[in-house]
C-alpha positions as CSV (number, residue, x, y, z in Angstrom):
1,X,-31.2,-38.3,-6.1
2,X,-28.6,-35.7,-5.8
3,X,-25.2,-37.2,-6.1
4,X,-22.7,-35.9,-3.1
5,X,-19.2,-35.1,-4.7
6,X,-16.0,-35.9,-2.5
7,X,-13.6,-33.1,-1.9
8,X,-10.0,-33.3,-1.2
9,X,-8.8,-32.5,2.0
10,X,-5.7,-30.1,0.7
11,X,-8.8,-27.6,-0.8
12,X,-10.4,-27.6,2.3
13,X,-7.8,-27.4,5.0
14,X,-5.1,-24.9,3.2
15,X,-7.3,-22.8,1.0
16,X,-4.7,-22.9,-1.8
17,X,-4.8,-24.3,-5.2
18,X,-4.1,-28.2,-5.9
19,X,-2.2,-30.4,-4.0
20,X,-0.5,-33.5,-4.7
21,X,-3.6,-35.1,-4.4
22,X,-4.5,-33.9,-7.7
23,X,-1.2,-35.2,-9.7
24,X,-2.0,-37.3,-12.6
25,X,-2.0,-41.0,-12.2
26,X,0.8,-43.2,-13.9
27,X,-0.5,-45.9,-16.9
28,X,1.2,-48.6,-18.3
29,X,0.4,-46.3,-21.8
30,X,2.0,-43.2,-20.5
31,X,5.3,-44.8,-18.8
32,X,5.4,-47.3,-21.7
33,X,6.1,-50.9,-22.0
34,X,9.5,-52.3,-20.9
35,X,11.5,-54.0,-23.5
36,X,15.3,-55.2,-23.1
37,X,17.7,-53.4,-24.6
38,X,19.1,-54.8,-27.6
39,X,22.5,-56.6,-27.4
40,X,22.1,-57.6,-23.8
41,X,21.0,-60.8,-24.7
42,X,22.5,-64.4,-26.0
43,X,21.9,-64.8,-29.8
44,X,19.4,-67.6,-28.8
45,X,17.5,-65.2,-26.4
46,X,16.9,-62.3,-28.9
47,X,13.7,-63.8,-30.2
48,X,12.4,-64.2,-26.4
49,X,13.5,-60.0,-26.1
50,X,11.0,-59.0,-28.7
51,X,8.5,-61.6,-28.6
52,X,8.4,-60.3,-24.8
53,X,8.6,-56.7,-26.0
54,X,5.5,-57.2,-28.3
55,X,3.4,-59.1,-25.5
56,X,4.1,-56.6,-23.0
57,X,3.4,-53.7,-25.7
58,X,-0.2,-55.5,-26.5
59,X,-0.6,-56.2,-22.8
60,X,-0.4,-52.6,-22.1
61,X,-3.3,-51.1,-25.0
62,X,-5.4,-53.9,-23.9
63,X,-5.7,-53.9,-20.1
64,X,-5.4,-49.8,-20.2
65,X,-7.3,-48.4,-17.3
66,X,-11.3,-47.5,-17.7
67,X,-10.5,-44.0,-17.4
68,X,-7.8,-43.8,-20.1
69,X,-10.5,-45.9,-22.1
70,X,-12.8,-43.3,-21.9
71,X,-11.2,-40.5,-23.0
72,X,-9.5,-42.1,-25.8
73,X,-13.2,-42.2,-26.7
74,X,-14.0,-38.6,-26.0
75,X,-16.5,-39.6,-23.6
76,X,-17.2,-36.3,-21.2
77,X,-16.0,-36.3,-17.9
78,X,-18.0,-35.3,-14.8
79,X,-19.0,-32.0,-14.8
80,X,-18.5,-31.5,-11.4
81,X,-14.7,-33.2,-11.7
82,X,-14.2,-30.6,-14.5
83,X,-15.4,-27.6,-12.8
84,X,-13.4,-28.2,-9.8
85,X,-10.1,-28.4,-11.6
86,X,-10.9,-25.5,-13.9
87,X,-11.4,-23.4,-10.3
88,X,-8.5,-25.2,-8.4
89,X,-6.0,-23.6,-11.6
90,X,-7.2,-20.3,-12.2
91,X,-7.0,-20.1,-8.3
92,X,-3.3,-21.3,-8.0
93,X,-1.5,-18.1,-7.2
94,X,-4.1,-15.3,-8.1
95,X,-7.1,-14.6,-6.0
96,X,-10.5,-14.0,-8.0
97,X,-14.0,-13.0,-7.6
98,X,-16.6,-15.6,-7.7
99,X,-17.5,-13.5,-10.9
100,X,-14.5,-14.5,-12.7
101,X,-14.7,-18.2,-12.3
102,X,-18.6,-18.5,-13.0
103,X,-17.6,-16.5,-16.4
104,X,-14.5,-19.0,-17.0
105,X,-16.6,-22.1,-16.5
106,X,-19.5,-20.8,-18.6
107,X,-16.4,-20.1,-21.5
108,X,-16.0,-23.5,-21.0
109,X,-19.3,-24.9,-21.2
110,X,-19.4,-26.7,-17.9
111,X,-23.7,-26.6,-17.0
112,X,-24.8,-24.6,-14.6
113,X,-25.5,-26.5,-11.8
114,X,-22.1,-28.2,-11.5
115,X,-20.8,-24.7,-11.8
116,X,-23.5,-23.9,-9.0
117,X,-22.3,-26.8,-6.9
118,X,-18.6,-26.2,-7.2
119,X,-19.0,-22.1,-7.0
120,X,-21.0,-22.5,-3.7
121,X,-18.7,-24.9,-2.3
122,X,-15.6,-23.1,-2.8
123,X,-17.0,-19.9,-1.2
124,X,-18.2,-22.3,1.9
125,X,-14.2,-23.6,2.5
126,X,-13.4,-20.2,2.1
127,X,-11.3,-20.4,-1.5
128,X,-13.6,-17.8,-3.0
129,X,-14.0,-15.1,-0.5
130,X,-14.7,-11.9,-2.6
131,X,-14.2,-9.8,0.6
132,X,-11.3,-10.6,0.8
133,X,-10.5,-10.0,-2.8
134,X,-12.0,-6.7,-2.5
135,X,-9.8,-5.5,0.7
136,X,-6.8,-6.9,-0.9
137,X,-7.4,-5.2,-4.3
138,X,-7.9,-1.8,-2.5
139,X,-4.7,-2.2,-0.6
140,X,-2.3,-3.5,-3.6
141,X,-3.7,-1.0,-6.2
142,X,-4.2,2.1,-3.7
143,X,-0.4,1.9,-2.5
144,X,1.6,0.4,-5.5
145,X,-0.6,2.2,-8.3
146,X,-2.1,5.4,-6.4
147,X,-5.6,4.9,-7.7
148,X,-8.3,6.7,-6.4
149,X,-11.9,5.3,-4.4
150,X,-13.6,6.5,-8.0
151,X,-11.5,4.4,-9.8
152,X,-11.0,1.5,-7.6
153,X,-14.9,0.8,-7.6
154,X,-14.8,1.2,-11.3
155,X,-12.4,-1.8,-11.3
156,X,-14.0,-4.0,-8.7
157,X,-17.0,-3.5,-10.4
158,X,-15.9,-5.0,-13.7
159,X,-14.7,-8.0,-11.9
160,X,-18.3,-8.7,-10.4
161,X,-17.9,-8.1,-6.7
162,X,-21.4,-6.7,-4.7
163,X,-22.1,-3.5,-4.3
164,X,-22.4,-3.4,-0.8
165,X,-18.8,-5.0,-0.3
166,X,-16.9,-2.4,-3.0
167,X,-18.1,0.0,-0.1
168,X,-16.9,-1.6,2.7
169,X,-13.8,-1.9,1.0
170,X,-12.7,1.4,-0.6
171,X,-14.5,2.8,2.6
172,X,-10.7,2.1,4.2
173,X,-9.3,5.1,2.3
174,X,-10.7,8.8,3.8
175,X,-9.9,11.7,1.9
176,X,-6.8,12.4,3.6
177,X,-5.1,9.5,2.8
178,X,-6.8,10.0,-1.0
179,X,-5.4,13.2,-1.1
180,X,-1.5,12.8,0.5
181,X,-1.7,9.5,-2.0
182,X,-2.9,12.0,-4.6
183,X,0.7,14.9,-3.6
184,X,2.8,11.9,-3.9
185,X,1.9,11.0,-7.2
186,X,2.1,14.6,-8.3
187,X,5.8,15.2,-6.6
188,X,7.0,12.5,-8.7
189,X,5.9,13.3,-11.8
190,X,6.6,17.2,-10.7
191,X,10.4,16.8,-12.4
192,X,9.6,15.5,-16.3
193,X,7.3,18.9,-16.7
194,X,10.2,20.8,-15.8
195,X,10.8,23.3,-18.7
196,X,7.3,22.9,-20.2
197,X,5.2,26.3,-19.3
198,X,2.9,26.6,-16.6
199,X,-0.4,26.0,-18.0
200,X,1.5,23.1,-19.9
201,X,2.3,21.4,-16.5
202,X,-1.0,22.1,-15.2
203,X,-3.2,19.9,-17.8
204,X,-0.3,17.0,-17.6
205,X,-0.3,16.6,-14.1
206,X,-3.9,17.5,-13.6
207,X,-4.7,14.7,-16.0
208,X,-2.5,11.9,-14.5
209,X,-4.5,12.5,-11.3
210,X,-7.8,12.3,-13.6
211,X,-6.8,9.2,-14.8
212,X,-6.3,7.6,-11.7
213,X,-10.0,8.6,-10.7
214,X,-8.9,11.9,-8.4
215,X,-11.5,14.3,-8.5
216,X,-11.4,17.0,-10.4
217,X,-11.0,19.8,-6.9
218,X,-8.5,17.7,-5.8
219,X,-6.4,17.3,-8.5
220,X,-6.6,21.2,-9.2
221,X,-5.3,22.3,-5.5
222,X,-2.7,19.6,-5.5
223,X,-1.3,20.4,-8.3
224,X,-1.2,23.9,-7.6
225,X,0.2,23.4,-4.0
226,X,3.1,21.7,-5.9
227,X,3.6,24.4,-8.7
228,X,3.8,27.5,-5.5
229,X,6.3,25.0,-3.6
230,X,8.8,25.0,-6.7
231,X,8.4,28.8,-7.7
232,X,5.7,28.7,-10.2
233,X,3.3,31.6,-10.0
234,X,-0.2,30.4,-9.8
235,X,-3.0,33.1,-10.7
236,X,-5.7,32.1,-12.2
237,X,-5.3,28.5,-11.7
238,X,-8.5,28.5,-9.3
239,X,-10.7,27.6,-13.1
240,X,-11.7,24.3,-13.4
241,X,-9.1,22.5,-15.7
């Protein structure tokens, strides 16, 4: 029989990381036993402060709670328990790719189908949505690090998202924007070649566009566009680089 695992209500309904819910309950262990401070008492009463203080301290390791029990023992906990809160953290704050939290709970040796069960789930309350992931990672790395469709796929790939959805998403940049994305870049590294001949500047700012996966055309008549605009006779420069 397939055991049904309760899910909080704060990973369902806000799609964010733990909520209070998951806090870590207080033990008589953890908060430790109270014991009178010394001197408060009458000279006759000292013996009832620490006889008290030893009861309550041997009150508090024998009654400790199953669960403290247990792992004073190194007894596992449930799989599924673990999974969950291995996915709940590395979600707190940073979006990932189903990918990414299957490999973190195989680093972790949780079994398969508790990662199954806890992977599926997460996708169905929408906390893993690698869509989503995929559209954002476009956007963020497009505009704030001017990488290119070639390289973009390059990186969603190594994070595990589907083929089919690293299309859909890099399929929001056309070559236009690819290619204004692609002058910016160039007009702002255009001033620390200053001084350098013309060739020079040609292989450094040809091969910063390389590096951000710009295509080898591309890069060429951007570059060049840039060197006419300042001055900078351009001849020749129609080779491939």
């Amino acid at each position: 029989m397939t055991r049904r695992t309760e899910w909080p209500v704060g990973a369902t309904d806000h799609g964010v990381g733990p909520g209070p819910e998951f806090a870590t309950g207080h033990t008589a262990e953890s908060e430790g036993a109270y014991e009178p401070e010394a001197g408060h008492g009458t000279s006759s009463g000292a013996g009832f402060g620490e006889g008290a203080g030893r009861r309550a301290r041997s009150r508090s390791r024998s009654s400790g709670s199953p669960s403290s029990s247990r792992a004073e023992k190194g007894e596992p906990r449930d799989p599924v328990e673990q999974a969950r809160n291995i996915c709940l953290r590395l979600l707190t704050g940073t979006p990932r790719t189903r990918k990414q939290l299957a490999d973190a709970l195989r680093k972790r040796e949780i079994p398969d189908e508790a990662a199954e069960e806890v992977l599926s789930r997460f996708e169905d309350v929408g906390l893993i949505d690698d869509a989503a992931f995929a559209d954002a990672w476009v956007e963020s790395r497009h505009h704030g690090r001017g990488l290119a469709r070639r390289a973009l796929v390059r990186e969603l790939r190594t994070k595990g998202v589907d083929s089919a959805v690293i299309d859909e998403a890099v399929g929001q940049l056309d070559s236009e924007q690819e290619e204004m994305t692609a002058r910016e870049l160039v007009v702002r590294k255009l001033r620390s070649t200053r001084g350098l001949d013309r060739d020079k500047r040609l292989r450094r700012l040809a091969g910063m566009l390389a590096r951000k996966g710009y295509g080898e055309g591309m890069a060429l008549r951007v570059v060049r566009q840039a060197l006419e605009e300042e001055g900078e006779d351009t001849e020749g420069l129609d080779e491939p680089f």
